[in-house]
C-alpha positions, 0 to 999 in steps of 0.5 A: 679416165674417169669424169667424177663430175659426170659419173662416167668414164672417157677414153684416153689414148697414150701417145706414143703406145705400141699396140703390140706386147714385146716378149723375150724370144728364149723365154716360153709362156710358162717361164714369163707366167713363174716371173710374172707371179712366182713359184707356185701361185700358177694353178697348173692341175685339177689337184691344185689345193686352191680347185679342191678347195673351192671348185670340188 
């Protein structure tokens, strides 16, 4: 939580917060990540257009 007045930052706990995240048994890593941000935004390749164009 930011303290402008004191130009810092203080730690805010939530109550009642499970630490541990919840993911659906039948869905795998990659089928979360497609939900989580769709078809075709997940550089999966080296051939991706996204890595020749900035990385190669």
């Amino acid at each position: 939580m930011a303290d402008r007045s004191a130009n810092t930052y203080m730690k805010r706990v939530a109550n009642n917060f499970n630490d541990d995240a919840q993911f659906p048994a039948n869905k795998t890593f990659e089928e979360l990540l497609s939900l989580a941000f769709g078809d075709g935004r997940i550089i999966d390749t080296a051939d991706h257009h996204i890595v020749k164009e900035h990385w190669l």
